[in-house]
MARZADO-605467 format. One record per residue (C-alpha): residue number from 1; x, y, z. Coordinates in Angstrom, 3 decimals. Each point is the difference from the previous one (the first is absolute). Example, Ala and Ser with C-alpha at 12.3 -4.5 7.8 and 13.67 -1.06 7.14 Angstrom:
MARZADO-605467
1 12.300 -4.500 7.800
2 1.370 3.440 -0.660
//
This chain:
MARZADO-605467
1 -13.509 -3.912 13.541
2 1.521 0.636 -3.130
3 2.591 -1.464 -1.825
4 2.576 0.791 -2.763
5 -0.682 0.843 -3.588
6 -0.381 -2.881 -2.563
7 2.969 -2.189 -0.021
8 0.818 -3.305 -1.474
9 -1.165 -3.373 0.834
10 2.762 -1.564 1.421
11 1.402 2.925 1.835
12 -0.347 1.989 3.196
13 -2.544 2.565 1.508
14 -1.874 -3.251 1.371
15 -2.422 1.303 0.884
16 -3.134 -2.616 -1.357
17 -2.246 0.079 -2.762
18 -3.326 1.751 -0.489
19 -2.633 -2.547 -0.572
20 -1.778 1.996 -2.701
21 3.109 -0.642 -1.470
22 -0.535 -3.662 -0.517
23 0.820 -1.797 3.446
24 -3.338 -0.452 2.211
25 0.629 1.614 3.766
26 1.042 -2.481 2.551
27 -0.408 -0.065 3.833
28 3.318 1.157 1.724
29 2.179 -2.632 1.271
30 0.395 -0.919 3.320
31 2.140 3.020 1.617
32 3.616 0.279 0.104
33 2.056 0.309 3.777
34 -0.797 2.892 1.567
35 3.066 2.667 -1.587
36 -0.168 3.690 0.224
37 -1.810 0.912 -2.650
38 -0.128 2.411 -3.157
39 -3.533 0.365 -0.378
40 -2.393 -1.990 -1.734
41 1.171 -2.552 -2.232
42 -1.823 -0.632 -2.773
43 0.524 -3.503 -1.897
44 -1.273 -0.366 -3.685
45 -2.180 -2.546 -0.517
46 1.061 -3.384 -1.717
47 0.801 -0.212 -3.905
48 0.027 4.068 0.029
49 2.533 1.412 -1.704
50 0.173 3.631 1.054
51 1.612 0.762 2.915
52 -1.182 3.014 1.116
53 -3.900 -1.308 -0.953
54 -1.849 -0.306 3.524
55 -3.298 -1.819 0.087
56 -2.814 1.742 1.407
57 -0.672 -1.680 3.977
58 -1.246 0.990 3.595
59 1.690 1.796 1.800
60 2.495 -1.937 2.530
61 1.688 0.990 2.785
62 3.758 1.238 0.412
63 1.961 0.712 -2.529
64 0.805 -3.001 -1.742
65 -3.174 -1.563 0.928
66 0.890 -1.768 2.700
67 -2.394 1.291 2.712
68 1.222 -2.338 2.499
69 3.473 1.207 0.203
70 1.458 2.808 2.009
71 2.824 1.788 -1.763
72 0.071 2.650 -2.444
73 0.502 -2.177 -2.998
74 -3.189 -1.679 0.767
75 -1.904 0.578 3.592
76 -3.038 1.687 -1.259
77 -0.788 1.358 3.704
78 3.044 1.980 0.493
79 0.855 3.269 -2.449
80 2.659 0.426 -1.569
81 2.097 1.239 -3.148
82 -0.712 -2.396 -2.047
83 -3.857 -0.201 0.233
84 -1.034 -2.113 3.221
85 -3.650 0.773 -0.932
86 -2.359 -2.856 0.618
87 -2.341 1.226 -2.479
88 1.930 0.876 -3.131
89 2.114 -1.698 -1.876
90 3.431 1.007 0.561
91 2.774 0.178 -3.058
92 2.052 -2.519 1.278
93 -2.147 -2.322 0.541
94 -3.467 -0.767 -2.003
95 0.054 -3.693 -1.302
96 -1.254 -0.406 -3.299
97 1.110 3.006 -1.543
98 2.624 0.355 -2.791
99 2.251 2.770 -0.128
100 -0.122 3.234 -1.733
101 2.866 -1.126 -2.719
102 -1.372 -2.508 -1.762
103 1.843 -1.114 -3.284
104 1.400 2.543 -1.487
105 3.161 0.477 -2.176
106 2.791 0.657 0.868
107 2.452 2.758 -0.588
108 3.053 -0.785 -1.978
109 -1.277 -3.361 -1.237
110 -2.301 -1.189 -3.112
111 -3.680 0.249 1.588
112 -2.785 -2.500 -1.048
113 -3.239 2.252 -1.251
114 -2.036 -1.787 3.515
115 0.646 2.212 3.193
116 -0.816 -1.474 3.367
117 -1.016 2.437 2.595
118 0.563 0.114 4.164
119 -2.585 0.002 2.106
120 -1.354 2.508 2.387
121 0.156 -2.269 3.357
122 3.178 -0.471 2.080
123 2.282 -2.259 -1.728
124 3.492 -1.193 0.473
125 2.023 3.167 0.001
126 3.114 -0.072 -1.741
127 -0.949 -1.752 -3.001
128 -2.781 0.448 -1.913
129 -2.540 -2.115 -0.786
130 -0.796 -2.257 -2.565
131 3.768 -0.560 -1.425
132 0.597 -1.032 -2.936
133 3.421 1.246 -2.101
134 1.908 0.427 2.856
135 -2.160 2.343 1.588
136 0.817 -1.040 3.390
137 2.990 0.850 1.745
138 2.300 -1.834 1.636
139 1.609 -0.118 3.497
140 3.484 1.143 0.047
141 1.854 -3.131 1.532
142 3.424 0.901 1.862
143 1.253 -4.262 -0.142
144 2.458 -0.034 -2.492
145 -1.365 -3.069 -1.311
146 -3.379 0.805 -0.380
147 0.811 3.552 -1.126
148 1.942 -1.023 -3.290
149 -2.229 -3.060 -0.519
150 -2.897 2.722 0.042
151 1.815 2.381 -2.347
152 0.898 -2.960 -2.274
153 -3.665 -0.285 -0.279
154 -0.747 3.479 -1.089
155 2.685 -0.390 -2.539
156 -1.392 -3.228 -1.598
157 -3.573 1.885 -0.064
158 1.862 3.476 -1.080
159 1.285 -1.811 -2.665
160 -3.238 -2.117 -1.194
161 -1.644 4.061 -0.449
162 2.919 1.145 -1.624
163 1.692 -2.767 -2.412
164 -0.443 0.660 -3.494
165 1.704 0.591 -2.945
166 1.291 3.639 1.031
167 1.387 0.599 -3.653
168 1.883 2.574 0.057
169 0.522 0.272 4.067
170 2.499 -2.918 -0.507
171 2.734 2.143 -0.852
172 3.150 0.276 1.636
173 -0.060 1.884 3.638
174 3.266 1.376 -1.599
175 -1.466 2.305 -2.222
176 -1.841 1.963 2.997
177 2.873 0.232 1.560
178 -1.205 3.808 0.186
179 -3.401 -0.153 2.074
180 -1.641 3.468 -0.442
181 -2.790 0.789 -1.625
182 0.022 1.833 -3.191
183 -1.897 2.454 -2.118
184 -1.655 -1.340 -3.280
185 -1.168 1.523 -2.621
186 -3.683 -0.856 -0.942
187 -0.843 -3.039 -2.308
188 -2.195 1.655 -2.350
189 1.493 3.921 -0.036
190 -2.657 1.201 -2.860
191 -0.621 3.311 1.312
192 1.858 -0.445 3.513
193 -3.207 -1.593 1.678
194 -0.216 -3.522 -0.380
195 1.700 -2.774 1.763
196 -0.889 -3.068 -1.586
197 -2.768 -0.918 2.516
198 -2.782 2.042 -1.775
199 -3.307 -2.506 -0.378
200 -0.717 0.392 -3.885
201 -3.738 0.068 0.508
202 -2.374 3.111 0.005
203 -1.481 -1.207 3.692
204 -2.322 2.885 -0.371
205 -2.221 -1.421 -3.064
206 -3.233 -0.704 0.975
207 0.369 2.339 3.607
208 -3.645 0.690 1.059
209 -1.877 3.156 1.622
210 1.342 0.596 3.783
211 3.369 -2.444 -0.112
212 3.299 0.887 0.258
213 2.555 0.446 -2.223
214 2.792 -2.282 -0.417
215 3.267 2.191 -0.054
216 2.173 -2.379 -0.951
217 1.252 -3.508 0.403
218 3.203 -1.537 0.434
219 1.596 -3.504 -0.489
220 2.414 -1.766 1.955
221 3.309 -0.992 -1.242
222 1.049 -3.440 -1.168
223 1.376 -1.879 3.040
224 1.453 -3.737 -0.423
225 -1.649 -2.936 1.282
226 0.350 0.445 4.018
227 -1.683 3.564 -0.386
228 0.690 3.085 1.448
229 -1.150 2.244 2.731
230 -2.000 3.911 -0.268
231 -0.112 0.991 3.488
232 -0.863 3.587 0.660
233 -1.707 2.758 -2.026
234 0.109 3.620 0.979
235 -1.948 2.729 -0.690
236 2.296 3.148 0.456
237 -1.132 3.540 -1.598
238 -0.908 -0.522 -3.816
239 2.708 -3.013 -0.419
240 -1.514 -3.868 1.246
241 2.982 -2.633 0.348
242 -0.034 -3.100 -0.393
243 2.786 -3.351 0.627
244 -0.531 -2.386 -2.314
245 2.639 -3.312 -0.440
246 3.001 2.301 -0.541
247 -1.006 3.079 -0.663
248 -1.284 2.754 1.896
249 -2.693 1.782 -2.184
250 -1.637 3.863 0.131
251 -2.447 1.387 -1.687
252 -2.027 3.212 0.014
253 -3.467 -0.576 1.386
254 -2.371 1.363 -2.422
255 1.172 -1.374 -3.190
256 2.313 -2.977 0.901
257 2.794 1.548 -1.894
258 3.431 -0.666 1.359
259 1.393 2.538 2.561
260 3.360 -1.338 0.451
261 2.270 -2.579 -1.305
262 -0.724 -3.376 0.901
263 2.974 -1.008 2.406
264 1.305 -3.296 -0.683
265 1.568 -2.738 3.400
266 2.509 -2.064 -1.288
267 -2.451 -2.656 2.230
268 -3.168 -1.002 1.047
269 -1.759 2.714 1.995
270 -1.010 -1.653 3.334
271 -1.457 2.939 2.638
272 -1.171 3.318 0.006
273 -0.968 2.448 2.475
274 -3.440 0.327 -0.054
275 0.041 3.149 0.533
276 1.825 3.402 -0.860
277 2.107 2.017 2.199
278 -1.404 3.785 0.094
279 2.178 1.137 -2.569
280 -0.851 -2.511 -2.251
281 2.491 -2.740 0.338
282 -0.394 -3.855 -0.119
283 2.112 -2.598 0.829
284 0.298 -3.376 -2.625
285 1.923 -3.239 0.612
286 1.332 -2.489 -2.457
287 1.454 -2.870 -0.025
288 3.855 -0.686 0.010
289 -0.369 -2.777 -2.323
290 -1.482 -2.526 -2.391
291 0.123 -3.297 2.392
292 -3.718 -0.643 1.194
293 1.464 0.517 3.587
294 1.507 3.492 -0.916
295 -0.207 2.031 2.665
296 -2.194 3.244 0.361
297 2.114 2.605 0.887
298 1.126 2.714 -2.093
299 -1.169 3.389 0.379
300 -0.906 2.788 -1.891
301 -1.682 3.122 0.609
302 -2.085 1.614 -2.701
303 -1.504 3.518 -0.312
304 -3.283 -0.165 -1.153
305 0.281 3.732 -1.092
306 2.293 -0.567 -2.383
307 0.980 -3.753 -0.027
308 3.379 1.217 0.716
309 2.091 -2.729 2.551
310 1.361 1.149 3.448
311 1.811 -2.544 1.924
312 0.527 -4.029 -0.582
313 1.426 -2.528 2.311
314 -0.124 -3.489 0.839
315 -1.354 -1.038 3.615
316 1.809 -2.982 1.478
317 -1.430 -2.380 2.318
318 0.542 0.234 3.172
319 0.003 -3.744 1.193
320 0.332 -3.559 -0.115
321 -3.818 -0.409 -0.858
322 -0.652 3.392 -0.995
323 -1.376 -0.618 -3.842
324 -0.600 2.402 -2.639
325 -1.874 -2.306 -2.926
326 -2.371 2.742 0.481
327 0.053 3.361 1.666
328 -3.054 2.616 1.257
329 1.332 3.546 -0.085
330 -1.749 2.416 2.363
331 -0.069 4.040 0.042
332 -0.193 2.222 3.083
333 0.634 3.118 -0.409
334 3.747 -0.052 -0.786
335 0.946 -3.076 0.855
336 -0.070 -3.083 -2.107
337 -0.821 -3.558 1.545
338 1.327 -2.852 -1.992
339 -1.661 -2.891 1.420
340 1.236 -3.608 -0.829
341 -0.920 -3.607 1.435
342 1.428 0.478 3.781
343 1.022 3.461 0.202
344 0.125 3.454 -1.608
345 2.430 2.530 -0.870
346 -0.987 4.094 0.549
347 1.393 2.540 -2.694
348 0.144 3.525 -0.063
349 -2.483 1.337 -2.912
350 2.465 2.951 -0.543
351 3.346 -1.588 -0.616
352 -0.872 -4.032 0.498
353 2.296 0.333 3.204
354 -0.857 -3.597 2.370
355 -1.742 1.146 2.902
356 -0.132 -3.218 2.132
357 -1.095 -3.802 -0.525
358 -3.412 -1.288 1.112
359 0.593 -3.265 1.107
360 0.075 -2.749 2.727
361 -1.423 1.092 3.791
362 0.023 -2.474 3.072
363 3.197 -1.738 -0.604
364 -0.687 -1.178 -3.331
365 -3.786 -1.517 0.769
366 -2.382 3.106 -2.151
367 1.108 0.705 -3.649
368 -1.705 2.879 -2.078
369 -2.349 -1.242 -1.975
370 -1.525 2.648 -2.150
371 -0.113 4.101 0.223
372 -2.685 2.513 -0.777
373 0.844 3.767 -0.291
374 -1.579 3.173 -0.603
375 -0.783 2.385 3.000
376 1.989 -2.377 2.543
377 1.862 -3.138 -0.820
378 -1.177 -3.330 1.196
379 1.943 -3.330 0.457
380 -1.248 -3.677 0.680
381 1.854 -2.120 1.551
382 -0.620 -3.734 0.072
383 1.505 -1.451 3.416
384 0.907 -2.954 1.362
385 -0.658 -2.202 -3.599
386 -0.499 -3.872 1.036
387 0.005 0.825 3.830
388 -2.923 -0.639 2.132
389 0.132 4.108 0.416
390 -0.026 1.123 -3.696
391 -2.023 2.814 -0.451
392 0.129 3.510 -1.897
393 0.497 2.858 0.623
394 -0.567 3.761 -1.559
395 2.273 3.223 0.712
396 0.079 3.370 -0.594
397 3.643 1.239 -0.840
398 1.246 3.364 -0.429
399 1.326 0.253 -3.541
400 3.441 1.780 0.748
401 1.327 -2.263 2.705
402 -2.151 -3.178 -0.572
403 -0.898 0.395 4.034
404 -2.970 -1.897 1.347
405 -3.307 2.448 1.220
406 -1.920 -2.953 0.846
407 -0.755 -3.546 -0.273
408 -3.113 -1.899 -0.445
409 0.628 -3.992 0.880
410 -2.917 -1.990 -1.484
411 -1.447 -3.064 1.167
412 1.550 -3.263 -0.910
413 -1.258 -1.461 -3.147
414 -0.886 3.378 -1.039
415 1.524 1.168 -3.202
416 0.570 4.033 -1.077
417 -1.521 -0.405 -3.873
418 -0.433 3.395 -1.229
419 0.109 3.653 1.505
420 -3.070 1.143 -1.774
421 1.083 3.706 1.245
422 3.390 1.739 1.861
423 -1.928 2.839 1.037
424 -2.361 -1.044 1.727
425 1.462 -3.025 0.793
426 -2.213 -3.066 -1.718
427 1.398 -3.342 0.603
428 -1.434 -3.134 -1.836
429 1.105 -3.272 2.067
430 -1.268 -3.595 -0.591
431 -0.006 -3.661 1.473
432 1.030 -2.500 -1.963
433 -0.441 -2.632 2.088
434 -3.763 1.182 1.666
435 -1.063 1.071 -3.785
436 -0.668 3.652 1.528
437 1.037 3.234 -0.554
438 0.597 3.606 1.767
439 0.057 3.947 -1.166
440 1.148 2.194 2.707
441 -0.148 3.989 0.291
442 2.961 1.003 2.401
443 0.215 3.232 1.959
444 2.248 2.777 -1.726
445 3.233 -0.388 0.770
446 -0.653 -2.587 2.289
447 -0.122 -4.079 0.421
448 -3.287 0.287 1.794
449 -3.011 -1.310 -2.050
450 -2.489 2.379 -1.051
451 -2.901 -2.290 -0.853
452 -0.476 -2.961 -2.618
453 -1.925 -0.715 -3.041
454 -3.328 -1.584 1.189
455 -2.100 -1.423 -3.059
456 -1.563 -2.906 -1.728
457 0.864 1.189 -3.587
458 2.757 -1.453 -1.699
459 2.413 2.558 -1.587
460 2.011 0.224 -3.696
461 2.808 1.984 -0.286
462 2.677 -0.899 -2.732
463 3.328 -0.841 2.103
464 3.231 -1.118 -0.923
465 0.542 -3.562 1.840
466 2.530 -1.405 -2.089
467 2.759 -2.288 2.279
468 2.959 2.641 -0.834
469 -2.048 3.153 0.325
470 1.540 1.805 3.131
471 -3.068 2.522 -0.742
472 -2.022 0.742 2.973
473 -1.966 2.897 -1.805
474 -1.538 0.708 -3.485
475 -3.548 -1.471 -0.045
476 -1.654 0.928 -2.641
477 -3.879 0.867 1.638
478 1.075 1.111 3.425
479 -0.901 3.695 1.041
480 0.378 1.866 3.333
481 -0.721 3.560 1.067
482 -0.382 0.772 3.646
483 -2.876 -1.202 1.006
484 -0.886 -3.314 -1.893
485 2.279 -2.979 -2.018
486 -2.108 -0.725 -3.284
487 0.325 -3.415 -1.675
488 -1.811 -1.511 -2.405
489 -2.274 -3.316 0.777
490 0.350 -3.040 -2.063
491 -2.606 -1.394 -2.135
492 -0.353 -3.074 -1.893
493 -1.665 1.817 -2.490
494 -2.103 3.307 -0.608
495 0.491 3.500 1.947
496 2.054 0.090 2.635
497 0.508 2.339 2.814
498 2.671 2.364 1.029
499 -0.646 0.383 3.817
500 1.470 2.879 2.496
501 1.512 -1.710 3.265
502 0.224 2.548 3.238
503 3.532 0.444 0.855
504 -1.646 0.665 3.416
505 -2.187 -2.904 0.569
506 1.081 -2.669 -2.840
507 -3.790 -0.162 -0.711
508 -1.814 1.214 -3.461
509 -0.468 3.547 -0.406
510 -1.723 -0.428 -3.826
511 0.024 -1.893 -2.720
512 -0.675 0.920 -3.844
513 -1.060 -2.455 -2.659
514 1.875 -0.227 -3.374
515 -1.957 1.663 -2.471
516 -0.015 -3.004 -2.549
517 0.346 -3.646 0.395
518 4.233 0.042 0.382
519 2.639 0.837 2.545
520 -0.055 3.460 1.519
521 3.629 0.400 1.788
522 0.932 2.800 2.398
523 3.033 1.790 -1.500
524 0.386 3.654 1.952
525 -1.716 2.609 1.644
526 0.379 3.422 -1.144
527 -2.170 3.533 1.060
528 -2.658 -2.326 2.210
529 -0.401 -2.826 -2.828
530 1.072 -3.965 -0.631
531 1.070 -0.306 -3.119
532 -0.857 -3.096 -1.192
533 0.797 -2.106 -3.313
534 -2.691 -2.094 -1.105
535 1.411 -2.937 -1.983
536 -1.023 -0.883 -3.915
537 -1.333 -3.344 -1.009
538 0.699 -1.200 -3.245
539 -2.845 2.145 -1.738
540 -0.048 2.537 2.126
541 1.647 3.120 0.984
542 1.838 0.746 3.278
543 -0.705 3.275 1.669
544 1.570 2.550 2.324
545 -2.350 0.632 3.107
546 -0.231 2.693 3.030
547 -1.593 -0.916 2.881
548 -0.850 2.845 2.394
549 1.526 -1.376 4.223
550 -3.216 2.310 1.474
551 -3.415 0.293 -1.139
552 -1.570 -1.841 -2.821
553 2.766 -3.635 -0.910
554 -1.247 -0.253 -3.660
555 2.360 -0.498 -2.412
556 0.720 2.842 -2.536
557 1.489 -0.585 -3.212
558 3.346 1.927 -0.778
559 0.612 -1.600 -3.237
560 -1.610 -2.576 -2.056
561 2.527 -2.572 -1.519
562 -1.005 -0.699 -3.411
563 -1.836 -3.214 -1.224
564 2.579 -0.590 -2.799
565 2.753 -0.279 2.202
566 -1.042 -2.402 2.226
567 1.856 -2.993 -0.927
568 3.071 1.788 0.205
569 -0.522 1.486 3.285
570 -1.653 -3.057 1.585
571 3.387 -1.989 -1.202
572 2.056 2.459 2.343
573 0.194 -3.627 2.974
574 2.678 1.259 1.857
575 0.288 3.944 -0.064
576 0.412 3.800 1.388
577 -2.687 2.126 -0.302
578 -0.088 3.928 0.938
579 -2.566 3.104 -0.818
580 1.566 2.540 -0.442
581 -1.421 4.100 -0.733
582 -3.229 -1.589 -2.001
583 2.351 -2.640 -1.561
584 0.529 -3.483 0.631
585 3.183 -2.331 -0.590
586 -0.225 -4.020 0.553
587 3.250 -2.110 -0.956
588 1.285 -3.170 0.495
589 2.500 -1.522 3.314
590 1.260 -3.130 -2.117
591 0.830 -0.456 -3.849
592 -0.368 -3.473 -1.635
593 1.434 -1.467 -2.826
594 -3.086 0.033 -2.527
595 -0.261 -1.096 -3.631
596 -1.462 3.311 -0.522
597 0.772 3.348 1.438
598 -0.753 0.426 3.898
599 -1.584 3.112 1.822
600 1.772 2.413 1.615
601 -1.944 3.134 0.741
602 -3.187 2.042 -0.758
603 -1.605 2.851 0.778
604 -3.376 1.933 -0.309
605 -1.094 3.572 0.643
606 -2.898 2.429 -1.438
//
C-alpha cells in the first residue's frame, strides 16, 4: 500500500510510520469487526512518525490484514476492489506502516526546516499521517454547538500562527475602501529592470566545470510578524510569475529582469490557481481585510502575458457554516471553482458570471470538503459528520452545471486525503483510527476501482495538510502517465527511491535509485522520461534528473545545481519547483518574518 506524501506530525494521512524511520515494527493488533473493506490497511509502527512509512512484513491475508474476515475491506478469501488478496498487502490495510506524507510543511504557513514523510502502506485515508501543524483535517460537524465550538478553535490556533506586530497592516480598513489591485512601479527603476528583490551577491563565483548557472535570484518582500503567503508560480512563454505577500511578481526567464509591473493587493494574497488557463490567465485571491479572521474572498484575474487585470469580484458564502478563512481556487477549462470550508461557488473564466453552488447533498448530511480540477473536476464530500454512518465520498461534476457523473461512497472511517491525480483518477484515503492507509486507481469516468497500490515501501511526497487547506491536489513528488503512478520512497537517510506503481495492477513496475545520497522526487513526465529533482544538502548541489519509463531506469543528469548555492537552495522548506525548456525555477509557498532578508525564488539553467 502506499500512502500520502510527507506530512506533519500531528496531522492526517495516518497511515503509520516506517520503522527505518525510527519506530521498531510491531505485530498487528488483534483485528477490527468484520466491515467491507478498502484494501489492505497498513498501520505504522509505534513511535513512527511518518505516516505513509510502512514497515517491511509477511504477507497477510485480505486487504487490511485481517485474513479471517469476509468482506471487501478485509476478507482476504474473497476479491474485490479494494485488494481482498490474501497474499499481499493491501493499501488500506498493512499495520505497521506510516503513510506516504510524513511531516512536511505546509502551504501558506511558516514551515520548520524538518519534513516528515507518509508512508507507503495503507493508512488512514483522509488525513495524512504523522500530523503535526495542523496537518490533519477535521470532520465537518453539522451540531450547531459543536460546529462553532470547533471553529472557535481554529480561530484561537489561526490566531496563535498569525499574531504579531503587523506594523503597518494595522491601518484603518477605511483607507482600502477601494479593493483592486494596482500597478506599481518598480522599487529600484535603474535601467527599468530591477525590482528591489535582486540578491546583491555574484552566486556564480567559484561555479565549477559541468554545474549550472545561476540566472538569477530573487528575495521576498518584507511581510510583518504573522507572515505572508507565495502560493503559485507559473511558467508561461519567456515571462515566470510569481505571488508573493501582496504582490504578484513577473520576470523574464533567462535573466530575471522584470517583465511587467509588479501588481500591488490592497491585502494579503491568500489563493491562487495553480494553474493557467490556455490563454494564459490566473486567478489570485486576497483578503478583504486586516482582522486575523478576514475572510478569503476577493478575486482577481491576472494575465500572465501582460500582467494586465480582467475581471474582480467578491464570492459570498453561501451558508450558515459555509467559511471562507481560507479558499482553494480550481481551473477547468473555463470554469472557475472557488472552493471554501462547506461548499463552493463555480465562475465563468470569461466574464466571472456564477455558474451554480457546490454544496450540501442528502438533506444536509455530506458537505464539500475539498476540489481538485484539471481535465475533470472532482468534489469530496464528508457525510454524515458525528453519525454512526459518516463516511466520504468523491464525485465527478460537470463544470458548467455542477451535475453529478458519479459517486464513489467510501468505507466508514475512511478519509479522502489527497487526489494524487484527476486524470487518471488517484485517490489517497487513510484510517485514522486503524493507523492505515489506502491509494486507489478508479476506472475512467467511472466509480468502479481499477486496482490499488500494493507495496511495503513507504512513500514522500511534499503535501499541503494544513487544517484550513481545502487543497485536495498539489503534491509536490507525485507523477502519473498512463501506465504507472511514480512516488518517491522515504528514507531516513541516504538515496532514496522513486518507484513506478502499475495503474493496472497497483504492484511495482520499476524502481530507480537517487543518484547521490538525498531525495530524488518525481516531478513530470515528458517525451517517455520522469523528471526528477534531486534535493541539495547543505554542501551540496541539487540536480535536475531524466529517468527513461522503458528500458534502462538510471538516472541521467539534466542539470547539475552548483555547489555554491547549496545553502540557499537547501533553505527553500516549503516550496514550488518546475523544469522548464533546460531551466529550472524553485520558490518559496510561505514568507516569514526574518531579521534578515527571506528567499523568494531562484533559478538555474546552462
Amino acid at each position: 500500500m502506499t500512502q500520502p506524501p510527507n506530512q506533519p506530525p500531528s496531522g492526517g494521512f495516518g497511515a503509520p510510520q516506517d520503522p527505518r524511520q525510527g519506530g521498531a515494527p510491531q505485530p498487528p493488533g488483534p483485528p477490527p469487526q468484520p466491515q467491507p473493506g478498502y484494501g489492505y490497511p497498513q498501520t505504522p509502527p509505534a513511535g513512527s512518525d511518518n505516516p505513509y512509512a510502512q514497515p517491511t512484513q509477511p504477507a497477510q491475508p485480505g486487504p487490511y490484514h485481517q485474513p479471517q474476515q469476509p468482506g471487501p475491506y478485509g476478507q482476504p478469501q474473497q476479491p474485490g476492489p479494494y485488494g481482498n488478496q490474501p497474499q499481499q498487502p493491501g493499501p488500506y490495510g498493512q499495520p505497521q506502516q506510516p503513510g506516504p506524507y510524513g511531516s512536511q510543511p505546509q502551504y501558506g504557513y511558516p514551515q520548520p526546516p524538518t519534513q516528515p514523510q507518509f508512508p507507503a502502506g495503507p493508512g488512514a485515508p483522509g488525513t495524512p499521517p504523522g500530523g503535526g501543524g495542523g496537518g490533519k483535517r477535521n470532520k465537518l460537524v453539522v451540531v450547531v454547538a459543536a460546529a462553532v465550538a470547533a471553529l472557535l478553535v481554529a480561530g484561537g490556533v489561526t490566531w496563535a500562527v498569525v499574531s504579531g506586530d503587523d506594523e503597518g497592516e494595522k491601518k484603518s480598513e477605511a483607507k482600502n475602501k477601494d479593493p483592486k489591485p494596482t500597478l506599481s512601479a518598480p522599487v529600484n527603476p535603474g535601467t527599468g529592470d530591477g525590482d528591489g528583490h535582486e540578491g546583491k551577491e555574484d552566486l556564480n563565483e567559484g561555479r565549477q566545470a559541468g554545474e549550472a548557472k545561476v540566472l538569477w535570484y530573487k528575495e521576498a518582500p518584507k511581510v510583518p510578524g504573522s507572515g505572508g503567503d507565495a502560493p503559485g508560480m507559473w511558467v508561461y512563454g519567456d515571462t515566470v510569475v510569481k505571488a508573493a505577500y501582496k504582490q504578484l511578481l513577473a520576470y523574464k526567464v533567462g535573466s530575471g529582469r522584470t517583465a511587467w509591473k509588479a501588481i500591488e493587493f490592497p491585502q494579503k494574497i491568500c489563493a491562487a490557481t495553480q494553474t493557467a488557463t490556455d490563454d494564459g490567465r490566473i486567478v489570485v485571491a486576497y483578503k478583504e481585510g486586516t482582522k486575523s479572521d478576514a475572510k478569503c474572498n476577493q478575486l482577481q484575474v491576472i494575465n500572465l502575458k501582460n500582467g494586465e487585470k480582467g475581471w474582480g469580484k467578491p464570492v459570498k458564502e453561501e451558508g450558515l457554516f459555509d467559511f471562507a478563512l481560507k479558499s482553494q481556487l480550481v481551473l477547468v477549462g473555463d470554469v472557475l471553482m472557488v472552493g471554501r470550508d462547506q461548499s463552493g461557488t463555480a465562475l465563468r473564466m470569461s466574464d466571472g458570471k456564477k455558474l451554480y453552488v457546490a454544496d450540501k447533498k442528502d438533506e444536509g448530511t455530506c458537505f464539500p470538503n475539498g476540489f481538485a480540477g484539471g481535465k475533470q473536476l472532482l468534489m469530496a464530500l464528508s457525510c454524515g459528520a458525528s453519525t454512526p454512518s459518516a463516511h466520504d465520498e468523491l464525485q465527478q461534476l460537470d463544470p458548467k452545471t455542477g451535475r453529478a457523473l458519479w459517486t464513489k461512497k467510501f468505507p466508514k472511517g475512511w478519509r479522502i486525503g489527497k487526489v494524487f491525480s484527476v486524470s487518471p483518477t488517484i485517490v489517497y484515503l487513510s484510517n485514522e483510527d486503524k493507523k492505515q492507509f489506502n491509494i486507489t486507481v478508479l476506472k475512467e469516468n467511472s466509480d468502479a476501482t481499477r486496482s490499488e497500490v500494493i507495496t511495503k515501501d513507504s512513500f514522500a511526497p511534499e503535501c499541503d495538510t494544513s487544517v484550513l487547506s481545502r487543497e485536495l491536489g498539489g503534491c509536490l513528488g507525485v507523477a502519473v502517465d498512463d501506465k504507472n503512478l511514480y512516488l518517491p520512497t522515504s528514507e531516513k537517510s541516504g538515496a532514496n527511491d522513486v518507484v513506478a506503481l502499475s495503474l493496472a495492477t497497483g504492484k511495482e513496475a520499476w524502481r530507480a535509485k537517487s543518484p547521490l545520497d538525498e531525495t530524488m522526487l518525481p516531478l513530470k513526465v515528458e517525451n517517455g522520461e520522469v523528471i526528477a529533482y534531486v534535493t541539495p544538502s547543505y554542501d551540496s548541489g541539487g540536480r535536475v534528473v531524466s529517468i527513461a519509463t522503458s528500458g534502462s531506469h538510471k538516472p541521467e543528469t539534466l542539470l547539475q545545481h552548483p555547489k555554491g548555492t547549496s545553502r540557499i537552495e537547501s533553505g527553500f522548506y516549503s516550496k514550488d519547483v518546475d523544469y522548464v525548456d533546460g531551466r529550472f525555477y524553485i520558490s518559496t509557498t510561505s514568507i516569514m518574518r526574518s531579521s534578515g532578508q527571506a528567499k523568494l525564488m531562484l533559478a538555474y539553467g546552462k
